[in-house]
C-alpha positions in Angstrom: 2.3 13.9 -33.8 5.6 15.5 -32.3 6.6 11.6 -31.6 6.0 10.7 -34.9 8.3 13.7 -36.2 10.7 12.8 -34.0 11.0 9.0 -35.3 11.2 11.0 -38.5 14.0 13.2 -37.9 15.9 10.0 -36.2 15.8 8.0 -39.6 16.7 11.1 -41.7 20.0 11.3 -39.5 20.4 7.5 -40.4 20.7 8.6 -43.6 22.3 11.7 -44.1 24.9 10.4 -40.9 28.2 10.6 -43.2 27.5 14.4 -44.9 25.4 15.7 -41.5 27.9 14.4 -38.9 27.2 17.4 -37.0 23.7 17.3 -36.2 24.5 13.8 -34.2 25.4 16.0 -31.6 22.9 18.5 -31.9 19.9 16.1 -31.2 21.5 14.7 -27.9 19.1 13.4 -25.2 18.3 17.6 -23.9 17.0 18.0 -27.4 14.6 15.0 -27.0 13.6 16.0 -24.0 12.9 19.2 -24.3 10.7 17.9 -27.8 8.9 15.4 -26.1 7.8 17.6 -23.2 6.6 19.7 -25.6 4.0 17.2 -26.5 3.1 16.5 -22.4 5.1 13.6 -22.4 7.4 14.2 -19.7 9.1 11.3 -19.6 11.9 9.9 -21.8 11.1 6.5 -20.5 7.8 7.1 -22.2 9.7 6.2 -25.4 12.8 3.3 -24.6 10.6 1.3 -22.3 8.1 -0.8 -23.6 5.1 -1.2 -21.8 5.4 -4.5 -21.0 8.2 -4.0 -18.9 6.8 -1.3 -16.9 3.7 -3.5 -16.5 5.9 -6.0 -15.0 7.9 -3.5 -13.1 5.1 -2.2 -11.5 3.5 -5.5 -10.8 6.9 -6.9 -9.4 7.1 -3.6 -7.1 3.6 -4.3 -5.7 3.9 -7.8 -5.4 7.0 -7.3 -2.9 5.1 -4.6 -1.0 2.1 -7.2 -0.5 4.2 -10.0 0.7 6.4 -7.1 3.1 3.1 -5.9 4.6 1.4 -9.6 4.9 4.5 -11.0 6.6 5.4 -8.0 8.9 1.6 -7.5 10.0 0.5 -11.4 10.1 2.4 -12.2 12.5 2.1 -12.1 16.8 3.3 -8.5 17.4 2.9 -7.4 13.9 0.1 -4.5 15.1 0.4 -4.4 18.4 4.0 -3.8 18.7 4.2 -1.2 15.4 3.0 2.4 16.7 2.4 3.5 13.3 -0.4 0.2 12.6 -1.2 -0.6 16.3 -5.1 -0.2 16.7 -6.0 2.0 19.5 -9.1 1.8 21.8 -12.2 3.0 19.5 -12.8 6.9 19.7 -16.4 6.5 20.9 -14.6 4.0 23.9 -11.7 6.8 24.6 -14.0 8.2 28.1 -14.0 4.7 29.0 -10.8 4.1 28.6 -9.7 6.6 31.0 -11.8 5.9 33.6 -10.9 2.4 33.5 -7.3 3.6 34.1 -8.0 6.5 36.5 -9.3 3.4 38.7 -6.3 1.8 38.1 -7.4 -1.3 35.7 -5.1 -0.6 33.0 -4.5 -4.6 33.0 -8.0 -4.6 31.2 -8.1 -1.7 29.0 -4.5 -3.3 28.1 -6.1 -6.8 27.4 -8.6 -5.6 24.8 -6.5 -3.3 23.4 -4.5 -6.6 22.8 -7.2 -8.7 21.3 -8.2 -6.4 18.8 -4.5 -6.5 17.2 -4.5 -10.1 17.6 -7.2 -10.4 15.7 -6.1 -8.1 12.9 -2.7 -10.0 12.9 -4.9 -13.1 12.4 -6.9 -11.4 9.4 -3.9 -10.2 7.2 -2.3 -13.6 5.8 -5.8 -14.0 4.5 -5.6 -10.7 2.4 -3.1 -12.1 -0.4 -4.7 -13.6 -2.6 -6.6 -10.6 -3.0 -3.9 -8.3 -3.6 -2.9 -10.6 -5.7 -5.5 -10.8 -7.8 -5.1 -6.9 -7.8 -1.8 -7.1 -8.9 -2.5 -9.0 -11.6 -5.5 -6.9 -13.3 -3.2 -3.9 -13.9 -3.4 -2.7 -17.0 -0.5 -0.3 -19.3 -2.8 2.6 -18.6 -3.0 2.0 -14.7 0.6 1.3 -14.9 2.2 3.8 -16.6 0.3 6.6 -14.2 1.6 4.9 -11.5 5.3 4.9 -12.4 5.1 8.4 -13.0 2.6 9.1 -10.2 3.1 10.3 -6.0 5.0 8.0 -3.9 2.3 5.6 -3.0 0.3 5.8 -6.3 1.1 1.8 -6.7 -0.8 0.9 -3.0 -3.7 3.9 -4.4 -4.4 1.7 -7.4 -3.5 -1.4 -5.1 -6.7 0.0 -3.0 -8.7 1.1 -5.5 -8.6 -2.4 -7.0 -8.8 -4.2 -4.2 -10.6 -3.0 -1.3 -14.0 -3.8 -1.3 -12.7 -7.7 -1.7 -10.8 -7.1 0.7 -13.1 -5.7 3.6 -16.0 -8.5 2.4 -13.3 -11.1 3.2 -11.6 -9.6 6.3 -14.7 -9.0 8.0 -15.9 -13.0 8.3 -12.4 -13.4 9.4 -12.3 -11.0 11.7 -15.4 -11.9 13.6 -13.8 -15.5 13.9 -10.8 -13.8 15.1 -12.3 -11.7 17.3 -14.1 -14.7 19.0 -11.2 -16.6 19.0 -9.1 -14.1 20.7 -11.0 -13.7 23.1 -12.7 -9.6 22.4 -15.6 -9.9 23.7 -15.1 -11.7 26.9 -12.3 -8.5 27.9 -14.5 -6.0 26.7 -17.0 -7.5 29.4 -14.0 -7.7 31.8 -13.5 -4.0 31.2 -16.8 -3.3 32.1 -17.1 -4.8 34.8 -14.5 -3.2 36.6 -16.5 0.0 35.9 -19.2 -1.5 38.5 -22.7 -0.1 38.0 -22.2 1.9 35.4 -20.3 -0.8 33.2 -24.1 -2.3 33.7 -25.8 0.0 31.0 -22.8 -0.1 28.7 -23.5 -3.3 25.9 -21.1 -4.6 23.8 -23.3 -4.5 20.8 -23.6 -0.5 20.8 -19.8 -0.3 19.6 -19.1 -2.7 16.0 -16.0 -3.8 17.2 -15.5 -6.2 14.4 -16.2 -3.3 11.8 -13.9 -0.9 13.7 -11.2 -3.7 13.6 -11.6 -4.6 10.6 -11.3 -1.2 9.0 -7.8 -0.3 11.0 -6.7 -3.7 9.6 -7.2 -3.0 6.2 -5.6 0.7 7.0 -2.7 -0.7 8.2 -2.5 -3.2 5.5 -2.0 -0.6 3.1 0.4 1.9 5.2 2.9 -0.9 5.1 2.7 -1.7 1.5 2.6 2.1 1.0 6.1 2.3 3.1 7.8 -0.8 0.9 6.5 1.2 -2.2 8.2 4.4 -0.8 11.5 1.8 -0.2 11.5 0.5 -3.7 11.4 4.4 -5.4 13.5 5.6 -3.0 16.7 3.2 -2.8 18.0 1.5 -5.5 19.0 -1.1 -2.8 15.7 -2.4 -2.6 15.0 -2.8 -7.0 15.8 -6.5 -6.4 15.2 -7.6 -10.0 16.8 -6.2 -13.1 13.1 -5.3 -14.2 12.3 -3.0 -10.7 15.9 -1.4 -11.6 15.0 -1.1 -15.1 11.9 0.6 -14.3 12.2 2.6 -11.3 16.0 3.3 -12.5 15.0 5.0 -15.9 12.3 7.1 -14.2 15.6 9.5 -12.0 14.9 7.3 -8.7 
């Protein structure tokens, strides 16, 4: 209702423009403002873009956050040499861990350590299509809450959408990889370097594929939450007139 006796008051100033010059300036952009928010619409942006364009924004914004985080991560190094993705020794394998490098075998705890971010780096390219597919679903509603949502509400909705797919998909591929790199043959390494004890210790008592795969997906969205962050923050990084159009008209 206040919207539509806005639009009201707009044409009545078309109107009455030559004998009410004045009120031109009265109803500046503070006064439309300070109506609209009146209604909860807290935006301006709610009314000048359509929202087709900040569908498009938003989906243009994600889609360069997928293909950051799938090329960064899906690649040798991408996990392993990244502190804030690299996938650590499992929590249940920590005590093991450290007596494998009290008796000085880091080498080993190292290698496995290794494998299990090759194999995540293996896992990612796969992912795209996914997000993707993600991407492409959003709908005005999801959109619009995301523009005006936290800094990482795009990767939320990106997760939301996206996730189970995504963890059905990685997990096939990360068995393969896991296999393929070479996981279980250091984690029996490792263990035997604990002598007896390594003995009563079984490979299938820790789901290494599952743990993997759920620090994959983790760190898939970390970096597609940091390019999201990237795009809202700097200007720099609105690479189409659309992502300025959007992003810019929102005070980023």
């Amino acid at each position: 209702m206040k919207i539509n006796a806005i639009l009201m008051i707009i044409c009545m100033m078309g109107f009455s423009s030559i004998a009410n010059a004045g009120w031109s300036d009265w109803f500046n952009k503070e006064t439309v403002e300070e109506l609209v928010s009146s209604d909860k619409v807290t935006k301006v942006s709610d009314l000048t873009l359509s929202s087709e364009k900040i569908v498009d924004g938003l989906k243009q914004a994600l889609s360069k956050g997928a293909d950051y985080a799938v090329e960064t991560l899906g690649k040798t190094g991408g996990f392993s040499n990244d502190k804030n993705v690299k996938i650590p020794m499992p929590e249940k394998l920590s005590k093991v861990e450290k007596l494998i490098r009290k008796t000085g075998h880091d080498k080993y705890a190292d290698e496995f350590i290794g494998t299990m971010n090759s194999a995540a780096e293996k896992a990612v390219p796969l992912t795209i299509d996914i997000l993707k597919d993600g991407i492409m679903s959003m709908s005005v509603k999801d959109a619009k809450n995301i523009l005006n949502g936290e800094d990482d509400a795009a990767t939320q909705y990106l997760r939301r959408v996206g996730s189970d797919r995504i963890k059905i998909k990685i997990t096939d591929i990360v068995k393969q990889a896991t296999a393929k790199a070479g996981v279980t043959q250091t984690y029996k390494s490792m263990y035997k370097k604990l002598g007896f004890a390594g003995e009563y210790l079984k490979l299938d008592d820790y789901d290494i594929d599952s743990y993997v795969t759920q620090k994959t997906m983790a760190g898939l969205f970390t970096m597609i939450a940091k390019e999201e962050k990237k795009i809202r923050d700097n200007p720099a990084e609105r690479t189409t007139d659309i992502l300025k159009e959007v992003f810019g008209s929102q005070g980023y």
